[in-house]
C-alpha positions, 0 to 999 in steps of 0.5 A, a space after each residue: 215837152 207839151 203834146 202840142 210842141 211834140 206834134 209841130 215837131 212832127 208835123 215839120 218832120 213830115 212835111 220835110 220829108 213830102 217836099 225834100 224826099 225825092 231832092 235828098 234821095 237824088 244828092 245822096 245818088 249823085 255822090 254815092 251812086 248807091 241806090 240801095 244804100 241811099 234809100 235806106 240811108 234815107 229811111 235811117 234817117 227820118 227815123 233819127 229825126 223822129 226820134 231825137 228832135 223832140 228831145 233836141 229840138 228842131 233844126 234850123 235846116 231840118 233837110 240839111 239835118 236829114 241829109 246829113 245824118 243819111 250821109 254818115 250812114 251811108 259811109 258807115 256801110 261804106 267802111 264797114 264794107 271796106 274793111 270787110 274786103 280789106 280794102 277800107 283805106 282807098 274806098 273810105 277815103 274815096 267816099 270822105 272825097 266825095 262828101 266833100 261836095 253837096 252836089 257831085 252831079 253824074 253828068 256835068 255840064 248836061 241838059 238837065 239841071 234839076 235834080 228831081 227830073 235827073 232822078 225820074 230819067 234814071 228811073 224812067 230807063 228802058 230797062 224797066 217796064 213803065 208800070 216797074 219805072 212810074 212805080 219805083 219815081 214815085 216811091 223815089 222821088 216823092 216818097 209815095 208809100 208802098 201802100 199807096 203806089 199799090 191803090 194806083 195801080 189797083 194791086 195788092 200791096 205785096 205786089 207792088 212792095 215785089 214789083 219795087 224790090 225787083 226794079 231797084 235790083 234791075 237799077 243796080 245789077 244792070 248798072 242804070 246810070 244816075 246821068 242825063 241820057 241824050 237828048 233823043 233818049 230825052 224824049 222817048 221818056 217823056 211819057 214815062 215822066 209824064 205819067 210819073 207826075 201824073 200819079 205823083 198828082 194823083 197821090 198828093 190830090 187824093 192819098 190813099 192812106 193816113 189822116 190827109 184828105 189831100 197832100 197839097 204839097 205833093 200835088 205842087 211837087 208833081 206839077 212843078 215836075 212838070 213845069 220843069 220838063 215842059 220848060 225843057 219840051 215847051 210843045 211837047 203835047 203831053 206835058 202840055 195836056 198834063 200841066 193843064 189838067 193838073 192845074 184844073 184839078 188844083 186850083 179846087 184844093 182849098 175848097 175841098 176841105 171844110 172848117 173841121 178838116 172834113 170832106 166838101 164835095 164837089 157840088 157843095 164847094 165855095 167857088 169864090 175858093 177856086 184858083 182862077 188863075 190856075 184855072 185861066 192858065 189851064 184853059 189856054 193851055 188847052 188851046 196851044 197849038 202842039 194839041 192840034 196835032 196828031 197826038 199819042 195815046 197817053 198825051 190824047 187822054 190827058 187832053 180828054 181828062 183835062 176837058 172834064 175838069 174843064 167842064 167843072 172849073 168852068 161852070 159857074 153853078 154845079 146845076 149847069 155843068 153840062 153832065 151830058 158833054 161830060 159822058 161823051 168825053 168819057 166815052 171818048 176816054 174809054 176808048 183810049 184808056 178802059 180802065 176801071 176808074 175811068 168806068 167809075 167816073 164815067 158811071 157817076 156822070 151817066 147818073 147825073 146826066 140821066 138817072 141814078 138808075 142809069 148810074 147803077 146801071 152803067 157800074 155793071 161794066 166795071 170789072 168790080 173784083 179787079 177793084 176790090 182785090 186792090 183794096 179800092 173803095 170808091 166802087 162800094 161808095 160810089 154804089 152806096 149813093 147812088 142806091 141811097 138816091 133810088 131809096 135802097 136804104 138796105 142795099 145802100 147800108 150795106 154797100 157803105 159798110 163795105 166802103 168803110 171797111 176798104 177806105 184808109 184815108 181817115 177822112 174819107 172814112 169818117 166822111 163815109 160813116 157820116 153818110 151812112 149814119 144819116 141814111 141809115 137814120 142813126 146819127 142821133 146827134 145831129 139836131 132836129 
């Protein structure tokens, strides 16, 4: 077999396994009701995958093989736990019944038909704490990483990997239903499902780890997400302000890759690669009347992020953005949502509206040790620019290194030691 024809087939093997983890995570739920077997059947089975297909080959439908394989494990803990309590005939030939349907719904004839969204619900429980329930969605219904998952919330790893472990528990030994809630109950976790899809968004437009400077599907899966709950609450201001930031954000993905798979900054990108579609589709979605009313704080932040992103998708050149109006909206920002990423980008826009001096000066703020005791690396490269613009070459060397050797997105970082490289004066292979 060609290294080429080994990477398509893993190549195809991820991909399947970014756009269908969270819809066969939610059959295997539907017709066994396990969550701890249905995950690790899940697992199981990718590994298979990764295993037998370069040998075999890939499947015509490789979900369908996936699915399939994850079934089989399942009953087989199934019988085994059957015969261990001598009670294999009636569970085994309870759990054959059920294989016989792909689709075993919880809740027949319920409001929601999406299986995605049947699965945030489930997690977006009141039992669980919302940082427990956005956490424990996103891992899954769109198969984040522990890893990942932990750099959005700005925890360590092992943190977030105990944080998941006892909200899967919780879901098990307090019996949450895999069902459609009432429609009240609908309602009052639609912010948890908002924020579910907001990370989720967050994950696909900026992964934390691995080679891909964006996650394209993923961000399309999280705003299809979207489109689903608001399609069942069409004036429902947070899904409203959600859909039209997102949209903002995404309408960039092509431009923000170059040729050779590398990083464009924002100033640098080709507009003419811009989805103007998606951008005209966000900038009415701002102007819908269920963003008139009195708002909540989750869905008044989104509405503030999404007029940020406005002021880039609308500006016809990065010298007119008006940098000043983008201040003030994060200052209005901060007093809803003062986080230390909100800092951060505030900081970088105080440095283009007035100086990088100022810039610097307004990082100060940011609660920097919360940052790097999760493992971020946007604070230290954020620094590094900004003293590479006051002519701190030293300082900004160093504050890179640090930047480096936090970033575990391969293309960042090979962003990151090209920056260093052309300021610290060592990138002898760039002509002239």
């Amino acid at each position: 077999m060609t290294a080429d024809r080994r990477a398509d087939e893993h190549a195809v093997l991820d991909r399947t396994v970014r756009e269908q983890w969270g819809r066969l995570m939610s059959l295997l739920l539907a017709q066994f009701r396990r969550l701890d077997l249905a995950e690790e059947a899940l697992a199981d089975a990718v590994e298979a995958a990764a295993r037998h297909w370069p040998s075999r080959g890939v499947p015509d439908n490789p979900a369908a093989w996936l699915l399939t394989a994850a079934r089989r494990r399942v009953l087989d803990h199934i019988r085994a736990e059957a015969t261990a309590r001598r009670r294999a005939p009636l569970l085994v030939s309870d759990a054959e019944q059920r294989e016989q349907s792909t689709r075993v719904m919880a809740d027949p004839g319920g409001v929601i038909e999406d299986d995605l969204l049947r699965l945030v619900m489930m997690c977006a429980h009141p039992s669980l704490s919302p940082e427990s329930a956005s956490a424990l969605a996103l891992r899954l219904v769109v198969g984040v990483s522990t890893h990942d998952i932990a750099r959005l919330f700005l925890v360590p790893e092992a943190t977030m990997a105990a944080r998941l472990t006892r909200a899967k528990k919780k879901i098990v030994t307090a019996g949450i239903p895999f069902s459609v809630p009432a429609s009240v109950d609908v309602a009052q976790r639609l912010d948890i499902v908002a924020q579910t899809a907001y990370l989720a968004f967050t994950a696909g437009y900026a992964p934390g780890s691995g080679p891909d400077l964006l996650r394209a599907e993923l961000a399309g899966s999280a705003i299809s997400l979207t489109r689903v709950a608001l399609s069942l609450r069409p004036d429902e201001p947070v899904l409203v302000a959600l859909l039209a930031l997102m949209l903002f954000q995404h309408s960039r993905r092509d431009a923000r890759v170059g040729a050779d798979n590398d990083l464009v900054l924002l100033a640098e990108q080709d507009r003419a690669l811009w989805h103007r579609d998606e951008i005209e589709e966000a900038r009415a979605l701002l102007t819908r009347p269920a963003l008139r009313r009195p708002l909540t704080p989750v869905a008044a932040s989104y509405v503030l992020q999404a007029r940020i992103a406005a002021e880039h998708a609308l500006s016809p050149s990065p010298a007119d953005t008006d940098w000043a109006r983008i201040v003030t909206t994060y200052d209005q920002l901060l007093a809803l949502q003062p986080s230390p990423a909100t800092h951060l980008a505030r900081a970088v826009a105080v440095a283009e509206s007035e100086s990088p001096v100022a810039g610097l000066a307004a990082l100060e703020g940011i609660d920097q040790s919360a940052m790097r005791s999760a493992g971020a690396h946007r604070l230290a490269s954020v620094q590094a620019e900004l003293l590479v613009r006051t002519g701190d070459v030293d300082a900004a060397c160093a504050a890179y290194d640090e930047a480096i050797a936090l970033c575990r997105n391969d293309t960042e970082r090979a962003h990151l030691a090209r920056r260093r490289a052309e300021v610290s004066g060592q990138d002898r292979s760039s002509p002239g």
